[in-house]
Every structure is written in C-alpha cells, then in structure tokens.
C-alpha positions as CSV (number, residue, x, y, z in Angstrom):
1,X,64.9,21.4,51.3
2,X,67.5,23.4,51.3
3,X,70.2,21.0,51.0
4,X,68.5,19.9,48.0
5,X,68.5,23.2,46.4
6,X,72.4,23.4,47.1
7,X,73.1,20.2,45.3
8,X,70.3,21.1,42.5
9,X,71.6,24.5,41.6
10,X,75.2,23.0,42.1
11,X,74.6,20.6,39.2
12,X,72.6,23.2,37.1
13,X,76.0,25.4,37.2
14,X,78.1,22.3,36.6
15,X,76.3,21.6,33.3
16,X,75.7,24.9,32.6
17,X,79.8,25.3,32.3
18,X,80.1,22.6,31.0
19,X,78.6,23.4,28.0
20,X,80.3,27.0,27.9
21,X,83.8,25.8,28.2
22,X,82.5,22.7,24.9
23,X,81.3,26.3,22.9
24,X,84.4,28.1,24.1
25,X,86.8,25.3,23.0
26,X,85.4,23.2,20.4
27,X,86.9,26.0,17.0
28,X,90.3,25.7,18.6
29,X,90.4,21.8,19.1
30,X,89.1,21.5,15.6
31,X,92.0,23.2,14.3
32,X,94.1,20.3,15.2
33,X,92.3,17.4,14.0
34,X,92.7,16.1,10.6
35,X,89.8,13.0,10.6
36,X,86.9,14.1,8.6
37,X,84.4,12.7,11.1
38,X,85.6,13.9,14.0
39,X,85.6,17.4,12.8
40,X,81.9,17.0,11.9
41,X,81.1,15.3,15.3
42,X,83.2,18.4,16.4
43,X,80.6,21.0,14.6
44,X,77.6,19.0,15.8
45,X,79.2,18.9,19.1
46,X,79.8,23.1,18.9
47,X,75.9,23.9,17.9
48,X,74.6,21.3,20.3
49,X,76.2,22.9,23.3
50,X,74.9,26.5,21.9
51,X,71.3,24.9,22.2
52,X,71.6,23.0,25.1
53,X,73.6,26.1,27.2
54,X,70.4,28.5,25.8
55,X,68.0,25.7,27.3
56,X,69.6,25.5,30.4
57,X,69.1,29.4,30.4
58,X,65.5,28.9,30.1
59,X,65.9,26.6,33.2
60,X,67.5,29.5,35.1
61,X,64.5,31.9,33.6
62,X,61.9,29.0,35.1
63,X,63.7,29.5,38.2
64,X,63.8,33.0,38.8
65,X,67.8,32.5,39.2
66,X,70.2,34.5,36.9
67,X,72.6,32.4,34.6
68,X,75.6,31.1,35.7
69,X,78.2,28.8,35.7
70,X,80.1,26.6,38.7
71,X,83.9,25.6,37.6
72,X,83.4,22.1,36.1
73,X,87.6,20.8,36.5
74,X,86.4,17.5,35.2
75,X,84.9,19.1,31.9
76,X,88.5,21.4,31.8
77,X,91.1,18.4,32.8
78,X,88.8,16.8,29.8
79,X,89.2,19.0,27.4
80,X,93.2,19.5,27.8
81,X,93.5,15.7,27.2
82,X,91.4,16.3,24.2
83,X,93.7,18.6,22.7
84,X,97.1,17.4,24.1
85,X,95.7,14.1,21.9
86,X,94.4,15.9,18.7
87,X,97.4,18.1,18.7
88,X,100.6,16.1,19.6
89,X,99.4,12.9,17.5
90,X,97.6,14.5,14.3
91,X,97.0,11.6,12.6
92,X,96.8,9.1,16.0
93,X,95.2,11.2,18.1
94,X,91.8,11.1,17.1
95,X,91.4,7.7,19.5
96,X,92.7,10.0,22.2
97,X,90.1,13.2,21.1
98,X,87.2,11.3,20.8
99,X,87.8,9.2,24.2
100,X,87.7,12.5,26.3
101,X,85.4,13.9,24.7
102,X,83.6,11.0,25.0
103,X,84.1,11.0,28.5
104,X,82.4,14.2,28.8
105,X,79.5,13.2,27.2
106,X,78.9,10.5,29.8
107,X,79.6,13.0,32.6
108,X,76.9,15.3,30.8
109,X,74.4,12.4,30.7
110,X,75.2,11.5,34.4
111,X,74.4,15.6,35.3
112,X,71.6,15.5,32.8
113,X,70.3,12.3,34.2
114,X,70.3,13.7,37.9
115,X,68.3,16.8,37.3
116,X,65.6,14.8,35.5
117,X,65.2,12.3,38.3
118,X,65.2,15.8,40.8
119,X,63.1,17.9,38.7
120,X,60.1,14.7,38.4
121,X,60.3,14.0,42.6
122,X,59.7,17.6,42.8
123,X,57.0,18.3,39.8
124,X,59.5,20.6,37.9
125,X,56.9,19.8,35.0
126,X,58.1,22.8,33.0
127,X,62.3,21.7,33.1
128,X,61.5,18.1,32.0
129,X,60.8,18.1,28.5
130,X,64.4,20.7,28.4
131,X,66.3,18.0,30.2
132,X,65.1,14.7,28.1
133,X,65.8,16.4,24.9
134,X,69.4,17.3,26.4
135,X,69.9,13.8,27.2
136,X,68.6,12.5,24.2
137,X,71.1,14.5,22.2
138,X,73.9,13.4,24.6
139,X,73.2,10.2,24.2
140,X,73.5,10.2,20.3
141,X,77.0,12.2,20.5
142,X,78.4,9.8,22.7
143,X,77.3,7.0,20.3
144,X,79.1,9.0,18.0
145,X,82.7,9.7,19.8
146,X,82.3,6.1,20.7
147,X,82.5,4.7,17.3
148,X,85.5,7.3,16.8
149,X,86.8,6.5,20.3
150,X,87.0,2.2,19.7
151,X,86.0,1.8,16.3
152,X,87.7,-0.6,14.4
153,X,92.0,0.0,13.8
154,X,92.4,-1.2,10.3
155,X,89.5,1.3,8.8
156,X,90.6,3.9,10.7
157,X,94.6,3.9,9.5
158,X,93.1,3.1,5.5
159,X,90.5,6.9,6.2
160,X,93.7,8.7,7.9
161,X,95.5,8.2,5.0
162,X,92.8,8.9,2.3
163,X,91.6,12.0,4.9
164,X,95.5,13.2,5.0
165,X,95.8,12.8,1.0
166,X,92.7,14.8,0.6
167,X,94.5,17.7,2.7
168,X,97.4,17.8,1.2
C-alpha cells in the first residue's frame, strides 16, 4: 500500500504542476503568437488549467494532504519548445506551438487517465467525477491543438496572412 501511495501522490503533484507551470506561462507565450485561433485555444487553455489546478486542490482537501506540486521537466522542456516555436517563427510557428502543447495535453490525459483507473480500484468515489471532467476537457483541447498542430497547409498560410493583415 504504500508503494501505491508513492506513485499516487507522485502523479497528483506531477499534474498538479503541470497545470501551474500552463497558468504561469500561457500570458507570456500568447504574447508571441499572431494566429487568431491559437490565441483563443491559448485563453481556453489559461482558464482551464485555473479550474482544473483548483479541482486537483479539492483532491488534496479529500485527502487530508496540503497542495503541492512535484517538478514536471516534461511539462517545462514542453513549454520552452512552445515558445522557442511561437517566438522565433511568428507567422510558422504556430505548427510548432500547438504540437507541444499538444503534447502536453496527451501527457495530461495519460496522468489524468492513471489516477482514474487508481482512484476506481481503490473506491476514491469522491475524486472520480473531478478526474473524468479533467479528462474530458483535455481531451477536447487536444482535439483542438491538433487541428492547429496538422491541419491542412494551404488554409493555414491563406488565415496567416489575413490574421497578419488584420494586425497590422
């Protein structure tokens, strides 16, 4: 059992800075993009992380354990490729953006993912309801970046170029 708990509160903390390093960096990487969409899927992004790092408070709470974060290096190596992208290739880099971000939205669902299959085998009833709406909401991000990430070329160069004329 104890094992267990290492590994459960060891993923908690993972997700739970996750989400704090997204809140803490999403206003300065939106500063360097210039596509429309991504800067909404950027806000979205922003006030989803502020719900779901609140929620996984209330986890903590459930818990009886005090709110805090483990160093997530994947989420921060992530996030520098998102901004080397959106800042050294304005127009191009959005590809770039979107794809880490992307990225960690599928390591979010993979964290999300293990806590709910955790929390059910050991009757966390209370946490589960948190945890599918948290996945439910990564889910339609990714969906989101991944249009951005791999969507089609031709109608992406046409919307840079209205998007840059609109700025300018």
């Amino acid at each position: 059992m104890q094992e267990f708990e290492r590994v459960y509160m060891r993923t908690l903390r993972h997700i739970y800075d996750t989400e704090k390093q997204l809140i803490a960096s999403i206003r300065m990487l939106s500063s360097s993009v210039t596509n429309l969409k991504l800067m909404s899927a950027l806000r979205e992004i922003e006030a989803q992380s502020q719900s779901q790092a609140t929620r996984i408070e209330g986890i903590f709470d459930t818990l009886y354990l005090e709110a805090r974060g483990e160093a997530s290096w994947a989420t921060t190596a992530l996030l520098r490729e998102a901004w080397d992208s959106a800042s050294s290739r304005p127009e191009s880099g959005t590809r770039g953006c979107a794809a880490a971000l992307l990225a960690i939205k599928r390591y979010e669902i993979t964290l999300y993912e293990a806590l709910l299959r955790w929390s059910e085998q050991y009757e966390f009833d209370e946490i589960i309801p948190n945890i599918r709406r948290s996945i439910a909401e990564e889910l339609v991000q990714a969906s989101i970046l991944s249009e951005l990430a791999f969507g089609d070329d031709a109608a992406d160069e046409a919307l840079v170029h209205t998007e840059r004329g609109a700025l300018h």
